[in-house]
C-alpha positions in Angstrom: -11.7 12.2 31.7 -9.8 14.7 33.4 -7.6 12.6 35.3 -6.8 10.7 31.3 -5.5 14.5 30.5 -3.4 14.9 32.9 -1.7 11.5 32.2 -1.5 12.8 28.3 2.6 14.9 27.5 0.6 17.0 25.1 -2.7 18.8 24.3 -4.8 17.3 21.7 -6.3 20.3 18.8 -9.5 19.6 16.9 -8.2 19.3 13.1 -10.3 19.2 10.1 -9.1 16.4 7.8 -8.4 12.7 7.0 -6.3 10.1 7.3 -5.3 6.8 5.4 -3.3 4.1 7.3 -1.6 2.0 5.7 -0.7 -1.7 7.5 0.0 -5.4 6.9 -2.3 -8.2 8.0 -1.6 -11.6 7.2 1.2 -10.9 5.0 -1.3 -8.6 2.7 -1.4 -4.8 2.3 -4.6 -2.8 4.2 -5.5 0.9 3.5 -8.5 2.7 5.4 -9.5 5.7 4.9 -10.6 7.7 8.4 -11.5 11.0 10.0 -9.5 12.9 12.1 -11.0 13.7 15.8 -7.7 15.0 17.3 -4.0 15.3 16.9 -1.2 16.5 19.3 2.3 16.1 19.1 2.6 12.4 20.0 -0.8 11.0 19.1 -4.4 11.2 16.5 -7.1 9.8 17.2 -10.2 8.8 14.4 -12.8 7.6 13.4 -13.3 4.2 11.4 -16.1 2.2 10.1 -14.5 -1.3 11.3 -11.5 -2.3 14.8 -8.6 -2.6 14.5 -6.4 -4.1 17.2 -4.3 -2.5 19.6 -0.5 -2.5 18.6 -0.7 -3.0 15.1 1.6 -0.2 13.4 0.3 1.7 11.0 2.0 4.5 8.5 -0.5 7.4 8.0 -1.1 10.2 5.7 -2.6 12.9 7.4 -4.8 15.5 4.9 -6.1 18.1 6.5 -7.0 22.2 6.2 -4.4 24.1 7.8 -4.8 27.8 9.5 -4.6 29.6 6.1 -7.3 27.4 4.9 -5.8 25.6 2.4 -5.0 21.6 2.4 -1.8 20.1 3.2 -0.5 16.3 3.7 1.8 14.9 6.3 3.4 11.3 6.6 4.2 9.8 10.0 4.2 6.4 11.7 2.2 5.0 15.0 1.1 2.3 16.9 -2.5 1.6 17.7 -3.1 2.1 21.4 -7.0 2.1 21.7 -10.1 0.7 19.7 -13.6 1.3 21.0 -16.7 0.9 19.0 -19.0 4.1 19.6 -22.6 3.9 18.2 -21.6 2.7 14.2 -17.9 4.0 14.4 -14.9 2.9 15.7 -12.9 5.3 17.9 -9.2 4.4 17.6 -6.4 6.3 19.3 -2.9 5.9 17.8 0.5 7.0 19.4 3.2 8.1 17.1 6.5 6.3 16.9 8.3 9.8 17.0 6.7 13.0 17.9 5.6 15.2 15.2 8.5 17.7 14.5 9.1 20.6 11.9 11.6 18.4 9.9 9.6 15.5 9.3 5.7 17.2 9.5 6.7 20.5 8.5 2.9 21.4 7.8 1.1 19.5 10.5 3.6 20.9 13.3 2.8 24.4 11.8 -0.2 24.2 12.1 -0.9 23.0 15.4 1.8 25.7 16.8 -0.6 28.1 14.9 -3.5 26.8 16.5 -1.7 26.7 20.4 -0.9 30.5 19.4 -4.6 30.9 19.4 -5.4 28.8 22.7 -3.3 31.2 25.0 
């Protein structure tokens, strides 16, 4: 595990919250609902009840409770880079397309540079 964090351009931060992706499979609209285990700059990763595969791209909204405890929403887009089934969940890891920035996340990059504040 270690040596998979040095590899990784930016911490991950435990976030309270949810996400729903939002993809096409054969030609028809999908939406699941999922929990968030992680976020960074570049990358989430949740929970689902059901795989997906790797490279489908996904649009998500990210709900979650920021550092003054109340609940905002985000919008970004990904990639599915990792699916792995752990006990009755799915653990799926998604990189974004862009990195999450204070134009286009305005809450979700506040709150993580809150929450890096707090790690030094």
């Amino acid at each position: 595990m270690e040596q998979l964090n040095k590899k990784r351009k930016h911490r991950r931060y435990t976030v309270t919250g949810s996400a729903d992706l939002k993809y096409e499979r054969q030609g028809q609209n999908q939406l699941i609902h999922a929990l968030i285990t992680d976020v960074s700059l570049s990358g989430i990763g949740l929970y689902l009840d059901g795989p997906l595969e790797d490279t489908i791209d996904v649009s998500l909204n990210i709900t979650f409770i920021s550092s003054d405890g109340s609940i905002k929403t985000d919008a970004i887009n990904g990639r599915i880079v990792y699916s792995r089934k752990f006990k009755d969940v799915y653990f799926t890891g998604i990189q974004f397309h862009k990195e999450i920035n204070i134009i286009n996340q305005p809450s979700l990059y506040e709150h993580l540079d809150a929450i890096s504040l707090l790690d030094k």
